[in-house]
Every structure is written in C-alpha cells, then in structure tokens.
MOPAC internal coordinates of N, CA, C and O (Angstrom, degrees):
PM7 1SCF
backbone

  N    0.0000 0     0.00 0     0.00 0    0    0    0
  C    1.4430 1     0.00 0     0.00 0    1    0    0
  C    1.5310 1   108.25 1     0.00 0    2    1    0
  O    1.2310 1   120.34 1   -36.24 1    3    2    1
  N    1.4789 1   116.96 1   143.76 1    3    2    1
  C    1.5947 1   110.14 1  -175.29 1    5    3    2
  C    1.3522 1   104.48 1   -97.36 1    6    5    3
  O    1.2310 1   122.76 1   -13.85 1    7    6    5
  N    1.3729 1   112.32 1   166.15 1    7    6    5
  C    1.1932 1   130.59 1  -152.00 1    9    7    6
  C    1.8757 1   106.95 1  -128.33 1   10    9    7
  O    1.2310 1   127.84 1   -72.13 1   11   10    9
  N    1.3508 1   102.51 1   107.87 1   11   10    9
  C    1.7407 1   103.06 1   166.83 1   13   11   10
  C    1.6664 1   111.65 1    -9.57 1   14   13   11
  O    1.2310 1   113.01 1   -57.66 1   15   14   13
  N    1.1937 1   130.81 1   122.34 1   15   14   13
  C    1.7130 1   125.18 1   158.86 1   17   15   14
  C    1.8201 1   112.46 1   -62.44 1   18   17   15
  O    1.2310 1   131.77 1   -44.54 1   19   18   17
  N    1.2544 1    94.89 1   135.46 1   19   18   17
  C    1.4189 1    86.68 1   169.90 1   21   19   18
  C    1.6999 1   124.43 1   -84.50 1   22   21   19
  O    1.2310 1   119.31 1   -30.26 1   23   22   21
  N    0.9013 1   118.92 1   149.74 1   23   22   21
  C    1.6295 1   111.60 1  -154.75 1   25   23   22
  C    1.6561 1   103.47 1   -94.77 1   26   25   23
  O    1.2310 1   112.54 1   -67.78 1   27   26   25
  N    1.2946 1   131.68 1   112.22 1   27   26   25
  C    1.3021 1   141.98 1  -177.60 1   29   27   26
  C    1.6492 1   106.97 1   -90.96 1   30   29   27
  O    1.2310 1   113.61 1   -61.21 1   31   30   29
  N    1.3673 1   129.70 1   118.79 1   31   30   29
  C    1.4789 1   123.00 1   115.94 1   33   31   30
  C    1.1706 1   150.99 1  -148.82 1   34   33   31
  O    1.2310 1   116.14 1   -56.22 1   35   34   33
  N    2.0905 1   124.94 1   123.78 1   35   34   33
  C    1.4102 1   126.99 1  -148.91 1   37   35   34
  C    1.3697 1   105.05 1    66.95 1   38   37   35
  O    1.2310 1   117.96 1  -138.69 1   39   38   37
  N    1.9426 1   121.50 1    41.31 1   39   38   37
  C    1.0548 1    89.46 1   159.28 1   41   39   38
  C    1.4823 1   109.79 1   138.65 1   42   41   39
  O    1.2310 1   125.75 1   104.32 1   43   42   41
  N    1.6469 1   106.56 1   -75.68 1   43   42   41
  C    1.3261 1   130.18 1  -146.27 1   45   43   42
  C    1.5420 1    87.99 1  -130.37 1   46   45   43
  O    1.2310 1   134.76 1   -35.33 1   47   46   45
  N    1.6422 1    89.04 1   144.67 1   47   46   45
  C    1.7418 1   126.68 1   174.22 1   49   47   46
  C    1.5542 1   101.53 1   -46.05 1   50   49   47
  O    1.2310 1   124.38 1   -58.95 1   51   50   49
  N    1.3340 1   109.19 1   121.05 1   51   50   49
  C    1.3128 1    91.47 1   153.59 1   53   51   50
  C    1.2445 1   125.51 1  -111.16 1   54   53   51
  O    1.2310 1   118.19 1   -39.59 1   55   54   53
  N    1.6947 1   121.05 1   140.41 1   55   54   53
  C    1.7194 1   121.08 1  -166.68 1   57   55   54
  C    1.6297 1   100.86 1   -89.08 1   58   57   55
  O    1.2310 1   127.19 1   -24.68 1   59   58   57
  N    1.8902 1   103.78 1   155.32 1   59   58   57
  C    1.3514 1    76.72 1   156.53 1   61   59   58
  C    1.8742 1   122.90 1   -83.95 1   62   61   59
  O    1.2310 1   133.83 1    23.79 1   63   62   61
  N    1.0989 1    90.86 1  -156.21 1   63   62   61
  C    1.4815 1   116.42 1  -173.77 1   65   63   62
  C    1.5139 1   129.47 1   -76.56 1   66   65   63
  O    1.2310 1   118.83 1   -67.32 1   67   66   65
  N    1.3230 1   119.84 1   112.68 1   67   66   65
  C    1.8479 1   115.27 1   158.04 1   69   67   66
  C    1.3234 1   129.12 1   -41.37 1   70   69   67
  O    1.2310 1   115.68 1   -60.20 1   71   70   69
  N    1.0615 1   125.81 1   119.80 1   71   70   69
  C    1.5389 1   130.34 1     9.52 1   73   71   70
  C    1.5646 1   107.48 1   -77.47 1   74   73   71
  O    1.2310 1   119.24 1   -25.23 1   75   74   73
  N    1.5018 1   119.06 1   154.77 1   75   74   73
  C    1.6698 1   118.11 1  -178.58 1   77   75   74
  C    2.0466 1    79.09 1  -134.59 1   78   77   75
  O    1.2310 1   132.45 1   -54.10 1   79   78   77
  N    1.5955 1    93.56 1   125.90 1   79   78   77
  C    1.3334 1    97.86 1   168.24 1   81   79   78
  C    1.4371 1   119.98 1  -111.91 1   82   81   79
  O    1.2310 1   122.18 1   -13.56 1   83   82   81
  N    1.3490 1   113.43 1   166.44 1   83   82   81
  C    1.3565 1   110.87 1  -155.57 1   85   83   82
  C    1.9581 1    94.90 1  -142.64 1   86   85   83
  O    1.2310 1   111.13 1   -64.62 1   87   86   85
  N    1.1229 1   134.30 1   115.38 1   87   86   85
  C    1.4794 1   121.19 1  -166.55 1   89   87   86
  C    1.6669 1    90.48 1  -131.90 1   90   89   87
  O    1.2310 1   128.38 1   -25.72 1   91   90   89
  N    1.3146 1   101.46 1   154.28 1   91   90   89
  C    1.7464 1   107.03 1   153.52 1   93   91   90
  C    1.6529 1    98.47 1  -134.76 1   94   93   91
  O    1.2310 1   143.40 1   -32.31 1   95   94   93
  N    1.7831 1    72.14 1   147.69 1   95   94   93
  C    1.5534 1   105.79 1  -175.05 1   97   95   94
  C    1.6641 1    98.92 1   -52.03 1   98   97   95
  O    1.2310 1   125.86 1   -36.29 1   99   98   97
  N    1.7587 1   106.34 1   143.71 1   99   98   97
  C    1.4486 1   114.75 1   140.57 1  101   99   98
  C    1.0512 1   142.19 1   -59.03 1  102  101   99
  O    1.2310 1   108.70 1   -96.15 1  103  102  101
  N    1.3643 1   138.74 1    83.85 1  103  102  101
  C    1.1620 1   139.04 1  -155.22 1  105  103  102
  C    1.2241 1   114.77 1  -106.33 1  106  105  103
  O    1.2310 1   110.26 1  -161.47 1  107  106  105
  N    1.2286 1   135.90 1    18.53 1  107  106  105
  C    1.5119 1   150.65 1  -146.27 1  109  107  106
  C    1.6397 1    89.06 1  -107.57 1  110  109  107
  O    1.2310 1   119.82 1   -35.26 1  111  110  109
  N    1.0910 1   117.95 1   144.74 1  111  110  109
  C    1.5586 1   120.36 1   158.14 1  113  111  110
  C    2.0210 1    97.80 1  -133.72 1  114  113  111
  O    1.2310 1   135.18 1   -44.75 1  115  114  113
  N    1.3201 1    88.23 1   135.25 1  115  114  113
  C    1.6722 1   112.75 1  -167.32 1  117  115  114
  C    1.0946 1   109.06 1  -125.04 1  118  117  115
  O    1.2310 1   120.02 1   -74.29 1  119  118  117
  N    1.2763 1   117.57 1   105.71 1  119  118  117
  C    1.4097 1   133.66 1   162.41 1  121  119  118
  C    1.7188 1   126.06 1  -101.77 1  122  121  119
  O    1.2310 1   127.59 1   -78.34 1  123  122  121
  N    1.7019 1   103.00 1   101.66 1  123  122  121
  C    2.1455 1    99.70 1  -167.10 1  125  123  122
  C    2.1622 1    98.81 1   -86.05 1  126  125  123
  O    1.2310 1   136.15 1   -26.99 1  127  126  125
  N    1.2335 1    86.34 1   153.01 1  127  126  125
  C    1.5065 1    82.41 1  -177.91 1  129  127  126
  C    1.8100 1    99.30 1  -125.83 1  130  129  127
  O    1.2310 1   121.49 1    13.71 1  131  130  129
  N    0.8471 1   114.76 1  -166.29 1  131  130  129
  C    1.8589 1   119.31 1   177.44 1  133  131  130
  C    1.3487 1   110.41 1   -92.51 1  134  133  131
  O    1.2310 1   122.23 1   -61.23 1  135  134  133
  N    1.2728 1   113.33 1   118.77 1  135  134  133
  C    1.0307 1   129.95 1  -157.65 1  137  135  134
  C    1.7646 1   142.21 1   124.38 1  138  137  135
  O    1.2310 1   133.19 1   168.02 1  139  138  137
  N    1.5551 1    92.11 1   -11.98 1  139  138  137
  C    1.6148 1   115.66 1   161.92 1  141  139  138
  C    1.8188 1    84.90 1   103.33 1  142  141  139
  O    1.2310 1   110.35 1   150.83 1  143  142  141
  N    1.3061 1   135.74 1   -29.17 1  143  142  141
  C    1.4122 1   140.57 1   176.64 1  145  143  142
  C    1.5888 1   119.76 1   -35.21 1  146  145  143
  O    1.2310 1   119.00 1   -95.56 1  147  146  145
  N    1.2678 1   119.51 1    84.44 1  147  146  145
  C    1.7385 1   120.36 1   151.73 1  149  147  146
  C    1.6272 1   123.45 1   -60.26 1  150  149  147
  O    1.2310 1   122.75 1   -53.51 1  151  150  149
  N    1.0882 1   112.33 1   126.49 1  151  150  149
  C    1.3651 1   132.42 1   153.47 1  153  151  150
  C    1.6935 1   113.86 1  -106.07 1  154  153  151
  O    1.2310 1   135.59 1   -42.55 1  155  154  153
  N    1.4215 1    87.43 1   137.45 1  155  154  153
  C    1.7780 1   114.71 1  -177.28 1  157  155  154
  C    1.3721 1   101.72 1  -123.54 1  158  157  155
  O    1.2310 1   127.47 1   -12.98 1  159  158  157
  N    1.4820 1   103.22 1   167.02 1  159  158  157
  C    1.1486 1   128.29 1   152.17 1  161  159  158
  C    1.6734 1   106.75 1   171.24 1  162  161  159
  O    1.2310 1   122.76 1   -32.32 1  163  162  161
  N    1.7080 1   112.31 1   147.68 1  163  162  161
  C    1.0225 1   119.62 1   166.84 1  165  163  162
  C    2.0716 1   132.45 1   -21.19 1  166  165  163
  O    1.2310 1   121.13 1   -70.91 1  167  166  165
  N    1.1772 1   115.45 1   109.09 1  167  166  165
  C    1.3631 1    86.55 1   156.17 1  169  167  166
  C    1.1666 1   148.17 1   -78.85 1  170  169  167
  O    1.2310 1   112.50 1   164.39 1  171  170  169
  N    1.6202 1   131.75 1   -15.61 1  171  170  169
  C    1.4265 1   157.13 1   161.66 1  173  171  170
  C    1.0632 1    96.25 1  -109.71 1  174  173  171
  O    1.2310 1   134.15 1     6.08 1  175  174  173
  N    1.6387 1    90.25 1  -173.92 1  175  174  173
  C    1.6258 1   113.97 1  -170.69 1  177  175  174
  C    1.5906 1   118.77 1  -103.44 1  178  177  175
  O    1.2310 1   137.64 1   160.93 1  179  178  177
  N    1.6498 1    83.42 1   -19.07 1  179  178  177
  C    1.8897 1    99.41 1   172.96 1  181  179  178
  C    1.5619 1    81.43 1  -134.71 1  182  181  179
  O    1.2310 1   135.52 1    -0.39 1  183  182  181
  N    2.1101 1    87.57 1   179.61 1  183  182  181
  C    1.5318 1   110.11 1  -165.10 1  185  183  182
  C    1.9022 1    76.48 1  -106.08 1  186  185  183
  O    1.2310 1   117.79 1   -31.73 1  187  186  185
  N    1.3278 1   121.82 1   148.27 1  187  186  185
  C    1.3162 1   115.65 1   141.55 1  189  187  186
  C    1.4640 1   121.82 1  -115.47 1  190  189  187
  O    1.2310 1   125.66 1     6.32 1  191  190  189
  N    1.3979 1   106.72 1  -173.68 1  191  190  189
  C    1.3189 1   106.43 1  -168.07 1  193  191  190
  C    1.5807 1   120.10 1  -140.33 1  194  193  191
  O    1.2310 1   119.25 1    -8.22 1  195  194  193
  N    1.6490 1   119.03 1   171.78 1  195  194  193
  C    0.9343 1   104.42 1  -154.18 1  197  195  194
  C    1.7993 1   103.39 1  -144.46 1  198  197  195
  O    1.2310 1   115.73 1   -49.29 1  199  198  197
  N    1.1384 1   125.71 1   130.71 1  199  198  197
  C    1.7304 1   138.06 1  -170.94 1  201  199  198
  C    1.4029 1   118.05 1   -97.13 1  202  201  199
  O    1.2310 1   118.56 1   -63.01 1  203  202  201
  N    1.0512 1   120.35 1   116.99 1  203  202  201
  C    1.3087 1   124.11 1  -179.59 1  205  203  202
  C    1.9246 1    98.83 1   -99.56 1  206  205  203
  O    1.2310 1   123.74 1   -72.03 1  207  206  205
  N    1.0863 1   110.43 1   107.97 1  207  206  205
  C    1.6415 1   100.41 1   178.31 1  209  207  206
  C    1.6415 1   120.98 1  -142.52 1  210  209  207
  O    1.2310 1   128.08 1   -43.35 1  211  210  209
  N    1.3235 1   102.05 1   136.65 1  211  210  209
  C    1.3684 1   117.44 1  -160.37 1  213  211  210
  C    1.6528 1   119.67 1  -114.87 1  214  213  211
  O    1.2310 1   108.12 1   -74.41 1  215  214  213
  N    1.1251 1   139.81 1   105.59 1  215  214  213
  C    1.1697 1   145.15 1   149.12 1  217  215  214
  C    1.1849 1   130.04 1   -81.96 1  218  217  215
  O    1.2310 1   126.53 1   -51.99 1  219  218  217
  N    1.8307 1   105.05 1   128.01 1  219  218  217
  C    1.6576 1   115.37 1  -166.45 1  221  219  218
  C    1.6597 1    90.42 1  -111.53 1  222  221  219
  O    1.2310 1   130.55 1   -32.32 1  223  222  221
  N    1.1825 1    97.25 1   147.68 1  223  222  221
  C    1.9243 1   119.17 1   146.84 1  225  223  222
  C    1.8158 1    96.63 1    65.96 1  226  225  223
  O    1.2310 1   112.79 1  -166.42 1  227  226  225
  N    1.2926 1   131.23 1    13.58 1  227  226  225
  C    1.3171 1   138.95 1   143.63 1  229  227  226
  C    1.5641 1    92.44 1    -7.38 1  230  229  227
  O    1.2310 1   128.67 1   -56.64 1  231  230  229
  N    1.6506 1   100.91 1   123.36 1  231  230  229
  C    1.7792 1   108.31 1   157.20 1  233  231  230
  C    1.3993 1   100.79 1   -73.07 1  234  233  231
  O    1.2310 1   111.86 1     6.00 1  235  234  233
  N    1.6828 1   132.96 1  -174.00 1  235  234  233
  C    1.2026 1   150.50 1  -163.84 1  237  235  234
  C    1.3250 1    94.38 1   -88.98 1  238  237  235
  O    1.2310 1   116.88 1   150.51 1  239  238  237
  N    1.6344 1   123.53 1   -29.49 1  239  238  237
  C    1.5513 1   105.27 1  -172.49 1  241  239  238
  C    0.7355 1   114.86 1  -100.32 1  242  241  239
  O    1.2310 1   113.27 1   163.60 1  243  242  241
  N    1.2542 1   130.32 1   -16.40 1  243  242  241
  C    1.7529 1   132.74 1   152.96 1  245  243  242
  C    1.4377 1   123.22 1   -42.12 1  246  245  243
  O    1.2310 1   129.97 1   142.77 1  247  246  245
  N    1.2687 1    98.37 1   -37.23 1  247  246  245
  C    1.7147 1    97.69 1  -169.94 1  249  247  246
  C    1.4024 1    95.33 1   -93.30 1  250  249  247
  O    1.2310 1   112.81 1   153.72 1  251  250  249
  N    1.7728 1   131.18 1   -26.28 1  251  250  249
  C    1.3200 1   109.39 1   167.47 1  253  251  250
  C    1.7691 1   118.67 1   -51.83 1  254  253  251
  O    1.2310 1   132.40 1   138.05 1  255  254  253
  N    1.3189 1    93.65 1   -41.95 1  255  254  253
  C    1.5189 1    99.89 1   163.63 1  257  255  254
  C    1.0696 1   131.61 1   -32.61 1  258  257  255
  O    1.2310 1   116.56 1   112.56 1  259  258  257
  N    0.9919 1   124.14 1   -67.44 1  259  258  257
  C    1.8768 1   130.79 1   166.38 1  261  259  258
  C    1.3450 1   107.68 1   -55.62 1  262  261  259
  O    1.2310 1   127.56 1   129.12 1  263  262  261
  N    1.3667 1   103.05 1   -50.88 1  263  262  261
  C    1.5798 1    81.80 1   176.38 1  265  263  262
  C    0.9684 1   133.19 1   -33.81 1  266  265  263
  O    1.2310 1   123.04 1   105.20 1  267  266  265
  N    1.0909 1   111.79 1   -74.80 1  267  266  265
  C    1.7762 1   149.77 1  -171.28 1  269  267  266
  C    1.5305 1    94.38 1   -34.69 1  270  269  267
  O    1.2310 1   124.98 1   132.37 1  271  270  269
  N    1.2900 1   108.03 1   -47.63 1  271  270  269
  C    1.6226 1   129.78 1  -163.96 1  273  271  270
  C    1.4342 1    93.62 1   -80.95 1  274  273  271
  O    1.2310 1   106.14 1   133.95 1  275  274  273
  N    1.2986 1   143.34 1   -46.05 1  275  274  273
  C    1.1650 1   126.08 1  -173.29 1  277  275  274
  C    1.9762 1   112.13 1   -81.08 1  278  277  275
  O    1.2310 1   122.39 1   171.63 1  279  278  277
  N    1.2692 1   113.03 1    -8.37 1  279  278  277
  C    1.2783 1   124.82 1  -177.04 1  281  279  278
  C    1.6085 1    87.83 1   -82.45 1  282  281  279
  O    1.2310 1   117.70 1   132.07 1  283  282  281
  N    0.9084 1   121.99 1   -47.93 1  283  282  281
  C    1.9528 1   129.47 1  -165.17 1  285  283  282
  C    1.5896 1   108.91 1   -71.18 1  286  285  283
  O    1.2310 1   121.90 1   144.99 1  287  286  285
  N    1.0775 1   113.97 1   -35.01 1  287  286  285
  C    1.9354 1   121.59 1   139.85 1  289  287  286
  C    1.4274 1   144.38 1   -77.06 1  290  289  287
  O    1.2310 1   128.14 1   172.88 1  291  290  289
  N    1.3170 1   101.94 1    -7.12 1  291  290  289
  C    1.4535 1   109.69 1   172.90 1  293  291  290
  C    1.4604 1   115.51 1    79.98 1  294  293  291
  O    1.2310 1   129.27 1  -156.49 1  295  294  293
  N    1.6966 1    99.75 1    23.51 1  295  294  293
  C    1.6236 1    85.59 1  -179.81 1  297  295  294
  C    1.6643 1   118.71 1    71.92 1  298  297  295
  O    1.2310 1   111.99 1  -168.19 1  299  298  297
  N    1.4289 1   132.72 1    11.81 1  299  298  297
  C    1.0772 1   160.25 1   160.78 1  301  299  298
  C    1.4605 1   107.51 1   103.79 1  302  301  299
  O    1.2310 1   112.28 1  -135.18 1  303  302  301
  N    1.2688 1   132.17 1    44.82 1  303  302  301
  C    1.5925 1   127.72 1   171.72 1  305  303  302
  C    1.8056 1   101.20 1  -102.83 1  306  305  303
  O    1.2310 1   119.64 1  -174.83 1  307  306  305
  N    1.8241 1   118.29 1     5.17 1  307  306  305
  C    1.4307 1   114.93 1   165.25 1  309  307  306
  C    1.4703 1    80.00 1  -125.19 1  310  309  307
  O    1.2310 1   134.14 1   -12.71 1  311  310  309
  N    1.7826 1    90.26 1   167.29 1  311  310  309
  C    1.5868 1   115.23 1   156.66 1  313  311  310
  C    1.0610 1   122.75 1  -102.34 1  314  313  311
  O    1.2310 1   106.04 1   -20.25 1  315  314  313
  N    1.5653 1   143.51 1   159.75 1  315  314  313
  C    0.6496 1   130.73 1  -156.36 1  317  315  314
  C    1.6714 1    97.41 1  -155.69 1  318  317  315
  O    1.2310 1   111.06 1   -14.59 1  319  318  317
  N    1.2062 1   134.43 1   165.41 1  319  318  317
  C    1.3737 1   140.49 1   161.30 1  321  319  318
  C    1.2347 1   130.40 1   -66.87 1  322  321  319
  O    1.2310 1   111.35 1   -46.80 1  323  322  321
  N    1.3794 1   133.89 1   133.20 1  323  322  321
  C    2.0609 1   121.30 1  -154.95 1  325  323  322
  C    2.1477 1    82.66 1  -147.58 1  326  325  323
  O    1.2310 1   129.96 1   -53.22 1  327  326  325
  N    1.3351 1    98.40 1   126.78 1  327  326  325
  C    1.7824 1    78.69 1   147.17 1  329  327  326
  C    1.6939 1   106.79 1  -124.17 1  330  329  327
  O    1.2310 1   133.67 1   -42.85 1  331  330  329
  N    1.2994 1    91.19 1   137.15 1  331  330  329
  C    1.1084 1    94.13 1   160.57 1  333  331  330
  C    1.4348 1   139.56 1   -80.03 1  334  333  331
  O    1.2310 1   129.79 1   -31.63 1  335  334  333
  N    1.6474 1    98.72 1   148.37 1  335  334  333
  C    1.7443 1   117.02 1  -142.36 1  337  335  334
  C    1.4368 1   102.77 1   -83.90 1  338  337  335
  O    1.2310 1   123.39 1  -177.93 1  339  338  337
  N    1.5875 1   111.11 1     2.07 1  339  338  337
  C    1.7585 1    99.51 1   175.77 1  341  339  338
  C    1.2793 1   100.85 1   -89.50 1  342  341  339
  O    1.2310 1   129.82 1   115.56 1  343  342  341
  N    2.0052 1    98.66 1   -64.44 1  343  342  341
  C    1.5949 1   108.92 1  -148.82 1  345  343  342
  C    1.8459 1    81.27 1   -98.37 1  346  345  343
  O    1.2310 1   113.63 1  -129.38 1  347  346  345
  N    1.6069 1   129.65 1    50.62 1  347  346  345
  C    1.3961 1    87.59 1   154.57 1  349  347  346
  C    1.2082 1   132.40 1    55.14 1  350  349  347
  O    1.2310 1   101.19 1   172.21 1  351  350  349
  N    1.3021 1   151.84 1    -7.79 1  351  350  349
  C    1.3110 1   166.80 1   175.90 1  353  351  350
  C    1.2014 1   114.19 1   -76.95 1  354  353  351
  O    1.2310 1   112.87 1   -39.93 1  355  354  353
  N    1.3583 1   131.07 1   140.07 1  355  354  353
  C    1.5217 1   134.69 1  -162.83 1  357  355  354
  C    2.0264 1    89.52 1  -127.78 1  358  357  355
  O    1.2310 1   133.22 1   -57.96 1  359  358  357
  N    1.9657 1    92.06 1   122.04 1  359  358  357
  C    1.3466 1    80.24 1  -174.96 1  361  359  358
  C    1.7973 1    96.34 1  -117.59 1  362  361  359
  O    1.2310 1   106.04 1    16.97 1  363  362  361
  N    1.3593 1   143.52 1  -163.03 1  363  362  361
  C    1.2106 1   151.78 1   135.65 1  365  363  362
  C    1.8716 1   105.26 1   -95.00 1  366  365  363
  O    1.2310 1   121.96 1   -54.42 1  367  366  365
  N    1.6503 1   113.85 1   125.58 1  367  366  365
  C    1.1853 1   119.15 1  -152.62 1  369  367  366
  C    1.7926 1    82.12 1  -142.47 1  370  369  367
  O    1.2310 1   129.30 1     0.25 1  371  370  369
  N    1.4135 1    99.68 1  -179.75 1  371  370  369
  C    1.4956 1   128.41 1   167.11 1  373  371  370
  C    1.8849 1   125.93 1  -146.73 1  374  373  371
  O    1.2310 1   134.37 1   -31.51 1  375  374  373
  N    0.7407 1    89.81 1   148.49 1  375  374  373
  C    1.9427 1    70.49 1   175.92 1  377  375  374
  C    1.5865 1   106.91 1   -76.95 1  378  377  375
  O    1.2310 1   110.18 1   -41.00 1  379  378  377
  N    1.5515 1   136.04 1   139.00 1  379  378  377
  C    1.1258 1   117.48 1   150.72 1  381  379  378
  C    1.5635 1   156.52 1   -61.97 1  382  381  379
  O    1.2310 1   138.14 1   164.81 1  383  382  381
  N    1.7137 1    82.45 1   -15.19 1  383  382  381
  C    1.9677 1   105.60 1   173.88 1  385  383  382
  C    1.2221 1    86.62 1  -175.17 1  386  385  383
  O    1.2310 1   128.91 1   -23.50 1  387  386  385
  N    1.4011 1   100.43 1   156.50 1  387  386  385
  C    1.1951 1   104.18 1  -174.74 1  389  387  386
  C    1.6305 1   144.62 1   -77.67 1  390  389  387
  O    1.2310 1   121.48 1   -50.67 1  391  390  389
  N    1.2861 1   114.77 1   129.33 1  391  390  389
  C    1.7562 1   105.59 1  -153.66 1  393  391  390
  C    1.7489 1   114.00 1   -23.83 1  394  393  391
  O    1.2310 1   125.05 1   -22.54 1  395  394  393
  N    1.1755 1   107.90 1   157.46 1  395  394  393
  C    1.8820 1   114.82 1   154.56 1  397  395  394
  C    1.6610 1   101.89 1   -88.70 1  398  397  395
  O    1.2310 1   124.56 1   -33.23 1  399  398  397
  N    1.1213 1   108.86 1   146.77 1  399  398  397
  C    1.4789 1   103.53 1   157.05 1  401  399  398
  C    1.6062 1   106.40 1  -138.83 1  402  401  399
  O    1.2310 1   105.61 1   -87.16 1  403  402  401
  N    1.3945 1   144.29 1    92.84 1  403  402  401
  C    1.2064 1   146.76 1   171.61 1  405  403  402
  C    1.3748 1   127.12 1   -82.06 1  406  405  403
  O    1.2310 1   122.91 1   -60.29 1  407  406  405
  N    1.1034 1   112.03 1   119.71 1  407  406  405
  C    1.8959 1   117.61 1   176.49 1  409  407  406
  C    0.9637 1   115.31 1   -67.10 1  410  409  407
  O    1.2310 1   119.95 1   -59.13 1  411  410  409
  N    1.6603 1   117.69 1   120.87 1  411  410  409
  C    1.2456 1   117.37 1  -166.26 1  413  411  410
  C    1.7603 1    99.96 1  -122.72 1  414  413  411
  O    1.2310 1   110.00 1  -177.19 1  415  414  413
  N    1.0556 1   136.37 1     2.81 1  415  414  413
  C    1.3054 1   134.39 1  -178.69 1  417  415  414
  C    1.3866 1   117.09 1  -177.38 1  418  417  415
  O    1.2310 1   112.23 1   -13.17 1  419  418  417
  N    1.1801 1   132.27 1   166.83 1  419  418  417
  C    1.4956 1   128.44 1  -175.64 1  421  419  418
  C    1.7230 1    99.49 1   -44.73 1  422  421  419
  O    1.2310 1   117.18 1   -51.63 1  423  422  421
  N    1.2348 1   122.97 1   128.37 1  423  422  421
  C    1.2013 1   117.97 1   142.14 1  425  423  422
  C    1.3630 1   116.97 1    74.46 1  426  425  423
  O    1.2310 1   114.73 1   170.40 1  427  426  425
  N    1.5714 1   127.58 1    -9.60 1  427  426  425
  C    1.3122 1   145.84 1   117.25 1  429  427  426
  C    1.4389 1   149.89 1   -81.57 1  430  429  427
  O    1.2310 1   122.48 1   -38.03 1  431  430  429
  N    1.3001 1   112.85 1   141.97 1  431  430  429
  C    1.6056 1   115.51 1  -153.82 1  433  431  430
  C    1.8904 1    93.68 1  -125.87 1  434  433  431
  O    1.2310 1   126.37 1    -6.99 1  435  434  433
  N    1.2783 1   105.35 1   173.01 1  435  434  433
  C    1.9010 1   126.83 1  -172.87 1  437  435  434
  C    1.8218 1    71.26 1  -140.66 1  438  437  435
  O    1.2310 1   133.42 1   -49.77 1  439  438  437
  N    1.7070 1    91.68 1   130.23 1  439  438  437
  C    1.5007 1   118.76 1   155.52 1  441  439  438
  C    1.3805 1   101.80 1  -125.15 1  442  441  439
  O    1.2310 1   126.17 1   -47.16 1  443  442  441
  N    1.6031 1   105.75 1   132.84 1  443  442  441
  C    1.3857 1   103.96 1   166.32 1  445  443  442
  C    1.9627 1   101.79 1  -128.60 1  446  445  443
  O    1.2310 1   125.99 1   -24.12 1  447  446  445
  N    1.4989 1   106.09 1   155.88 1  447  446  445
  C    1.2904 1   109.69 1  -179.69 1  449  447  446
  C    1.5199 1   112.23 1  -167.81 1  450  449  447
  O    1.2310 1   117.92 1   -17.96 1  451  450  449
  N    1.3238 1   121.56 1   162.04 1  451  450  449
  C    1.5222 1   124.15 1   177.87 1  453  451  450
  C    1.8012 1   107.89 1  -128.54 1  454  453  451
  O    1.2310 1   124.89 1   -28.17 1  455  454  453
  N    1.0461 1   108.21 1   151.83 1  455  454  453
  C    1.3394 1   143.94 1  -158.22 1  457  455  454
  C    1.4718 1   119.38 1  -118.84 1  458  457  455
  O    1.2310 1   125.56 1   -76.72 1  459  458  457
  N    1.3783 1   106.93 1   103.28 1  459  458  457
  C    1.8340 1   109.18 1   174.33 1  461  459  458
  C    1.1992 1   113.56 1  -133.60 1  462  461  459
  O    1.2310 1   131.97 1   -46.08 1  463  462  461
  N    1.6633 1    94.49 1   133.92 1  463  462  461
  C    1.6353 1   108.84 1  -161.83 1  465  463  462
  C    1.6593 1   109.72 1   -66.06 1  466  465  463
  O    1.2310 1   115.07 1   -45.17 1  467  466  465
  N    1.2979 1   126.96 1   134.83 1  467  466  465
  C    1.6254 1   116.55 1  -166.76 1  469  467  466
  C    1.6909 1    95.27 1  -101.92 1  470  469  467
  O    1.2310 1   120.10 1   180.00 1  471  470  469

C-alpha cells in the first residue's frame, strides 16, 4: 500500500497548516417514535474519522509531489497510508474529492484536501 510523501524544503519536514481538523464520523442511527422517545444504536462496529488538511506556500515540486501521488491513488478510489502530524499515528485513509491545489505566488502553491479513515 503507498504511503503519503513526506514534504521536504532546505531540509526540514514540512507540517501542514493551522487550523488542522480532526472529525469523527456520525455513526449513530436514530429512530424518534410518538411520544418524544429516541432509539439508538450504533451504525458500525468502530467510529471512523475524518481530516481536514491544508497546505500553504508549497514550492512547485512539492505539489508535483502530491500530484503525482494523488494520480498513484486515483484521486481516492485506493487507500493509502497517512500519519498523522499531531499524534504520530499511522492511519489507512482515502482522499474524499479530489485535492484543490491553487497558485498563490511565484513558484508557490495552497493544497487543500480531506481525509477518511477506510
């Protein structure tokens, strides 16, 4: 299974960007009956989760990078391996649509993309 590139420049890791969001899925299924009465129960067996993640000021070869990398997944129809940049954690993920990547200055780019745990 392939694995996120880690993003290099002069050197040093680059993280993404503040705010970095972190969501879990609704998994609740809710059924109201007469009487004001909710019924629950799980929809899976686990909760998964979901990444909101943003990269600013990307050099040009970085973002060929992702590219390349998002062409090598299909734009999220594979999964692929992600760790995450807080807790360190190595998850199996997908893209949810396919990244933005916008040019924002000579020779730097803003990638934005979301993340669901498979």
């Amino acid at each position: 299974m392939p694995s996120f590139p880690t993003l290099t420049e002069d050197g040093n890791t680059i993280r993404p960007n503040y705010p970095y969001s972190e969501k879990n899925e609704d998994s609740v299924i809710r059924s109201e009956f007469d009487g004001g009465y909710v019924q629950t129960r799980a929809r899976y067996s686990r909760v998964r989760k979901t990444w909101q993640v943003v990269y600013t000021a990307l050099n040009t070869a970085n973002k060929l990078l992702v590219s390349a990398f998002v062409n090598t997944v299909q734009c999220g129809a594979d999964n692929f391996t992600w760790v995450d940049p807080v807790t360190s954690t190595s998850y199996d993920v997908r893209f949810l649509a396919p990244p933005v990547f916008n040019y924002v200055s000579y020779n730097r780019w803003d990638v934005k993309f979301t993340l669901e745990q498979v």
